[in-house]
N, C-alpha and C positions, 0 to 999 in steps of 0.2 A: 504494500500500500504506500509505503513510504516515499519509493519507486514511480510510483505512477504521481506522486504528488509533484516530483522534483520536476517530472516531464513535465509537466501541466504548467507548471512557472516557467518553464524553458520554452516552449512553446510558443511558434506566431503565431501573433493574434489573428491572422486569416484562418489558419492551419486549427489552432481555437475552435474558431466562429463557426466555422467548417463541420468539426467534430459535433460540435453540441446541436448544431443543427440535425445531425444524422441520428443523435438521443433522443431530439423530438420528433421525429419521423418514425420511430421504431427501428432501423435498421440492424440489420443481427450485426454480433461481434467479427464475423468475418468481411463483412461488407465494409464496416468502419475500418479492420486492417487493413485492408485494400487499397480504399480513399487514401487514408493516412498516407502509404508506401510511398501514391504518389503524389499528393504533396509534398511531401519530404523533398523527394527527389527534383522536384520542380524547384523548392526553395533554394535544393543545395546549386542547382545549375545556376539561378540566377544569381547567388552567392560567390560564381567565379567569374561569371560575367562581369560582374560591379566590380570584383579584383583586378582584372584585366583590363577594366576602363581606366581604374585608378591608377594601373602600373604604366598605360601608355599617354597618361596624361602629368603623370613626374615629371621633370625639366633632367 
């Protein structure tokens, strides 16, 4: 439990919004992993993106 608390603060708040939307939908536990997997995935790609803008815009 502790666990999932730490995610929950670690957590973007789209990636949030997202989830708690799928609790009030009813969505089973597999369907919310799924979602999740790929928002993750999507956050982390945009995460390198913004890196790589940043590194080509150092002098």
């Amino acid at each position: 439990m502790k666990n999932e608390e730490s995610k929950t603060r670690s957590m973007d708040p789209v990636i949030k919004k997202c989830m708690k939307h799928l609790e009030i939908i009813g969505a089973d536990d597999k369907t919310r992993q799924i979602v999740y997997m790929y928002m993750k995935t999507l956050e982390d790609k945009l995460t390198k993106v913004n890196e790589k803008e940043l590194d080509h815009q150092s002098p």
